[in-house]
C-alpha positions in Angstrom: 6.5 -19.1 -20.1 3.7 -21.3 -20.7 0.5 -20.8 -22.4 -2.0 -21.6 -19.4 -1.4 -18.8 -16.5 -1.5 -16.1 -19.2 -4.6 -17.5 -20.9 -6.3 -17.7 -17.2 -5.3 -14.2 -16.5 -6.4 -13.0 -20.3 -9.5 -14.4 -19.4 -10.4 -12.8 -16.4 -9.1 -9.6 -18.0 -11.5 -10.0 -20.9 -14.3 -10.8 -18.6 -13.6 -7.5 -16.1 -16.2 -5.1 -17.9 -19.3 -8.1 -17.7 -19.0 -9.5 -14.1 -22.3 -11.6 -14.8 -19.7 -13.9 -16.3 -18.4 -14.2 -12.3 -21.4 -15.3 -11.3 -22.5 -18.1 -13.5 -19.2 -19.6 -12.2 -19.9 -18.8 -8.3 -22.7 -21.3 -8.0 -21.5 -23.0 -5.3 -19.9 -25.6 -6.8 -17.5 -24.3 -9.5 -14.7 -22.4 -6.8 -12.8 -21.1 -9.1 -14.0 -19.4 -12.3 -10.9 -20.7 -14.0 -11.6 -23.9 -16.0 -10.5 -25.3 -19.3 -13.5 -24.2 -21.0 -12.8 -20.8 -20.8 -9.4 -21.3 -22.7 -11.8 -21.2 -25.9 -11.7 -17.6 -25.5 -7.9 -17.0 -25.9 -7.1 -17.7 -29.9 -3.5 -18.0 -28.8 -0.8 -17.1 -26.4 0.8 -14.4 -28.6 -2.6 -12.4 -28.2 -3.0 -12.7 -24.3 0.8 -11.4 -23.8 0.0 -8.5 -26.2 -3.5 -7.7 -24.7 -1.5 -7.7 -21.0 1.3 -5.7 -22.4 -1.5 -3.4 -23.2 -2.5 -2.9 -19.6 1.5 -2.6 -18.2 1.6 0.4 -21.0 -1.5 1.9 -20.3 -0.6 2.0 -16.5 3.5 3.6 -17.8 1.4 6.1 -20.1 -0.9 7.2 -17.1 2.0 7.5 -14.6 3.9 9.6 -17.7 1.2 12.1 -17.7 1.2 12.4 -14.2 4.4 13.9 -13.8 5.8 10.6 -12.6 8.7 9.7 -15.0 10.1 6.7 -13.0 6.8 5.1 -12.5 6.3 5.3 -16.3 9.4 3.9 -17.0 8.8 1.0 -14.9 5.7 -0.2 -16.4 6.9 0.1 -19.6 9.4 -2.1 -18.7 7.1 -4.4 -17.7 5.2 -4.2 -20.6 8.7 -5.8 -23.0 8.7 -8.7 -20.2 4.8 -9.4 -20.4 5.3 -9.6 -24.5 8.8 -11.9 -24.2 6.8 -14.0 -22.0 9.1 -13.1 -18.7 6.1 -13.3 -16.2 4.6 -16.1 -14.3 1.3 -16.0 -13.4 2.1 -15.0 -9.9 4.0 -11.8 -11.5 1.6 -10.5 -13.4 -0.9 -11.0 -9.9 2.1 -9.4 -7.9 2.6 -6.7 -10.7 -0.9 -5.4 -10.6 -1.5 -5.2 -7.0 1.5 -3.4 -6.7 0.1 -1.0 -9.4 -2.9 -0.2 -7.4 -0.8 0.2 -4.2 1.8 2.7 -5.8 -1.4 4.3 -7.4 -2.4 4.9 -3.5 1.3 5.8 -1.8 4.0 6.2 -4.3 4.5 9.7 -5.2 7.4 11.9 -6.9 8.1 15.1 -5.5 10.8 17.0 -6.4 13.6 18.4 -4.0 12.2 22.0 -2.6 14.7 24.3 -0.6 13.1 23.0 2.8 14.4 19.3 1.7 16.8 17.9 4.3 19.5 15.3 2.1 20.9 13.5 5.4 17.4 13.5 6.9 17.5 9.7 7.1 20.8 9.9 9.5 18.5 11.9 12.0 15.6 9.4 12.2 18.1 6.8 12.2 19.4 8.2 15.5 18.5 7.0 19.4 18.2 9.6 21.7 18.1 9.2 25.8 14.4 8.5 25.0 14.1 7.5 21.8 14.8 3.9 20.5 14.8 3.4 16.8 14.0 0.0 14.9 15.5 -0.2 11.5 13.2 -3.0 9.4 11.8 -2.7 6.1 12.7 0.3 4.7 12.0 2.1 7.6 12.9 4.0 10.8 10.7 2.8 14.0 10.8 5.6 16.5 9.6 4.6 19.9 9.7 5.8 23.4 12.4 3.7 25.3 9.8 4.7 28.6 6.7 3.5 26.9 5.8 1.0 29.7 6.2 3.3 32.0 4.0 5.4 30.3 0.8 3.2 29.7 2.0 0.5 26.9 4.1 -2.0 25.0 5.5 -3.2 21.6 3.0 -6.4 22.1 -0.2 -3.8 22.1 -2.3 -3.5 19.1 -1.9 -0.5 16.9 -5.6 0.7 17.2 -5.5 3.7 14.6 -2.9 5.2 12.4 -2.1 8.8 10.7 -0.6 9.7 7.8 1.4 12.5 7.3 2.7 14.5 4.1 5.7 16.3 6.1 8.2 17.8 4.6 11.6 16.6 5.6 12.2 18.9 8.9 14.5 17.9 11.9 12.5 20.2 14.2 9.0 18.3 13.1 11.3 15.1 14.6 11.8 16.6 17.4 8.2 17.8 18.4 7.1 14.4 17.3 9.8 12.8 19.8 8.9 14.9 22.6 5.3 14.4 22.0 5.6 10.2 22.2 7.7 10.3 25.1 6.0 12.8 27.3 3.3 10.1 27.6 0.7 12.5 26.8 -0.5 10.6 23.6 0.7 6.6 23.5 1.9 5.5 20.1 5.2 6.0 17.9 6.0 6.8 14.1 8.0 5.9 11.3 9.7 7.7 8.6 11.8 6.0 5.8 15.5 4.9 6.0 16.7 6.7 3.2 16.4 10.5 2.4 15.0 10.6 -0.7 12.5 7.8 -0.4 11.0 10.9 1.9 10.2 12.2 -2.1 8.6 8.5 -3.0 5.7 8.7 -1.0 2.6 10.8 -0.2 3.1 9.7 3.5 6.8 9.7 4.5 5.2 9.7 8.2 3.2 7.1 9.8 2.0 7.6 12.8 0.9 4.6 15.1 -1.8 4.8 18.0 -2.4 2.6 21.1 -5.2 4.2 21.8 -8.1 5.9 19.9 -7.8 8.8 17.9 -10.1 10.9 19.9 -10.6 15.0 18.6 -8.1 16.0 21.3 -5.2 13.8 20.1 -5.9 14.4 16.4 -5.6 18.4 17.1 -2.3 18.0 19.0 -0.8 16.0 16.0 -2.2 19.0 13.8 -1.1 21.2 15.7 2.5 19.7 15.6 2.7 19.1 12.4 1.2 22.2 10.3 4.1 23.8 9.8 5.8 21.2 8.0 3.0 20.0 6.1 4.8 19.1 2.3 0.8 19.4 0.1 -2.3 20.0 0.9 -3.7 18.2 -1.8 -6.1 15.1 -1.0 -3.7 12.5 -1.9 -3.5 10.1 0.9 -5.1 7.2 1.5 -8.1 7.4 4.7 -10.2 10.5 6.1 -8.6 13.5 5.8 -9.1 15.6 8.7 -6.4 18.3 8.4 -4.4 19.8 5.2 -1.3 16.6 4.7 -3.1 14.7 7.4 -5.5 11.4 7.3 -6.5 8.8 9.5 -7.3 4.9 9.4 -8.2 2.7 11.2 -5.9 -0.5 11.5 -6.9 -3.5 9.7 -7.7 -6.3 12.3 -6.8 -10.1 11.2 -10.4 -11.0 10.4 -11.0 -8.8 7.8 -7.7 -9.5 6.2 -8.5 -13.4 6.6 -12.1 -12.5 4.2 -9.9 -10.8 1.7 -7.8 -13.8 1.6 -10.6 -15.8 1.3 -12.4 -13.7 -1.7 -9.3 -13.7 -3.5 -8.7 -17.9 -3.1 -12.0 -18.0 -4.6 -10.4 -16.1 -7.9 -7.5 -18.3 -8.1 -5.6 -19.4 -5.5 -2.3 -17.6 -6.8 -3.8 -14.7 -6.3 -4.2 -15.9 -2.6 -0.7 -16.9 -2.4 0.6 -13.6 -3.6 -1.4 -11.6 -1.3 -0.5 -13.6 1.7 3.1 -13.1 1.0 2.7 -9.6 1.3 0.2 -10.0 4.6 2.4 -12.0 6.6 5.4 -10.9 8.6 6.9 -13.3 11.3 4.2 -15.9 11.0 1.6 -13.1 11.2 -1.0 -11.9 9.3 -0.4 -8.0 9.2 -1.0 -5.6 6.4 -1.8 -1.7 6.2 -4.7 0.1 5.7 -2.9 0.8 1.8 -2.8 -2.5 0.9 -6.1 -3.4 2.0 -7.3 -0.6 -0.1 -5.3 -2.1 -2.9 -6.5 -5.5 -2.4 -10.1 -4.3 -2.1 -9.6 -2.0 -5.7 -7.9 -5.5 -7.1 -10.7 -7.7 -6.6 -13.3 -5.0 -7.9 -10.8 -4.6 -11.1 -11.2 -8.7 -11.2 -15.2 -8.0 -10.9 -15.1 -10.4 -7.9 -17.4 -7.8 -5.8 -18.3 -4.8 -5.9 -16.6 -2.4 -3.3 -15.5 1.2 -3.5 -12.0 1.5 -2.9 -12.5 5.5 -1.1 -14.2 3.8 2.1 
């Protein structure tokens, strides 16, 4: 790999713990903080793979001592690539966004005795009401009657819910009946495999068309509390329930400023993120990986934001 990426990306590492450095650079005329001056502060490439490496093994050793083995062993695998010089710049950008984002959803429960192994063939089912969308990983439940009932595909998800559920085919059920009988507009997701159902803090999604008023958030409680998998305060938005937290959807001007903050960082940071926003020529992202973006440029001392709101 050549020298220059990782020297940029030493740099701003280097410079994450004094952001005045940022703002000498941000004058207005100087867009990006990365010029060849800065390279005096790399002595050579050897050091800015070893000093990265560093990171990729602090991130496995803090996953390790979590309880989470496989996320561990990831970054410790990235950690050999970063010192063989395997990683572009735009790796090492996707790499640590990624970080942050598994940080906020990836999880690794074990099996319990209420864990369902053929869970995924459920969800992956239609029903006389229920049509099911298989894209990304995940299983798309929607009522087949939803424009008789108030709204479409082409309406904007106005709020979503997580949900730490364990793996119940009655909680399917309940939530099917709910979407259909019209009396809440919206649909939910659930993953395509079984045991990505143990990946994740939030193996549900739930999707609104309309605002989550009090009444609709007590309905979904009420629903979902007896499958609720931990009611620790893991997942990502306001928790207003044990396993359950809301968000609000992320609307396509505020992830156009994030785009825009992160261009002015390097503009392969841009490109990676907008890779991950856009679907079908659109911009779309979740309410995690705005978080995550939000956590990245505060990491890169771009602004100052706290990643909890």
């Amino acid at each position: 790999m050549e020298g220059k990426p990782l020297q940029e990306v030493e740099t701003i590492l280097n410079k994450a713990s004094t952001p005045a450095s940022f703002s000498a650079s941000l004058d207005g005329k100087i867009s990006n903080p990365f010029s060849t001056s800065l390279k005096t502060h790399v002595t050579t490439q050897a050091k800015a793979r070893d000093r990265l490496a560093q990171i990729y093994e602090k991130i496995a050793r803090e996953a390790s001592s979590l309880g989470n083995t496989k996320r561990g062993n990831i970054y410790s695998d990235f950690a050999q690539r970063v010192k063989d010089g395997q990683f572009t710049e735009e790796n090492i950008y996707s790499k640590l966004f990624d970080e942050i984002y598994n940080g906020l959803r990836k999880a690794d429960y074990a099996p319990t005795s209420r864990f369902n192994p053929n869970i995924a063939d459920l969800t992956g089912k239609e029903t006389s009401l229920i049509q099911v969308k298989d894209e990304g990983g995940w299983h798309y439940r929607l009522p087949k009657n939803r424009t008789n009932i108030g709204w479409s595909t082409s309406d904007k998800c106005i709020d979503r819910i997580s949900v730490n559920a364990e793996t119940d085919e009655k909680l399917i059920t309940s939530l099917d009946d709910l979407f259909t009988s019209g009396k809440i507009k919206g649909y939910y997701k659930t993953p395509d495999q079984s045991a990505s159902w143990l990946d994740r803090h939030d193996p549900i999604t739930i999707y609104l068309h309309e605002g989550a008023t009090p009444s609709v958030l007590k309905e979904i409680e009420r629903i979902t509390a007896p499958h609720i998998r931990s009611r620790e305060n893991v997942l990502v938005g306001k928790t207003f329930a044990p396993g359950l937290a809301l968000e609000k959807s992320p609307q396509i001007s505020e992830i156009s400023s994030l785009l825009d903050e992160a261009r002015l960082l390097n503009p392969q940071l841009e490109k990676v993120l907008k890779q991950n926003f856009t679907s079908n020529g659109e911009l779309k992202a979740s309410a995690g990986q705005m978080t995550s973006v939000q956590a990245l440029l505060k990491y890169l001392e771009i602004r100052k934001i706290n990643p909890t709101t």
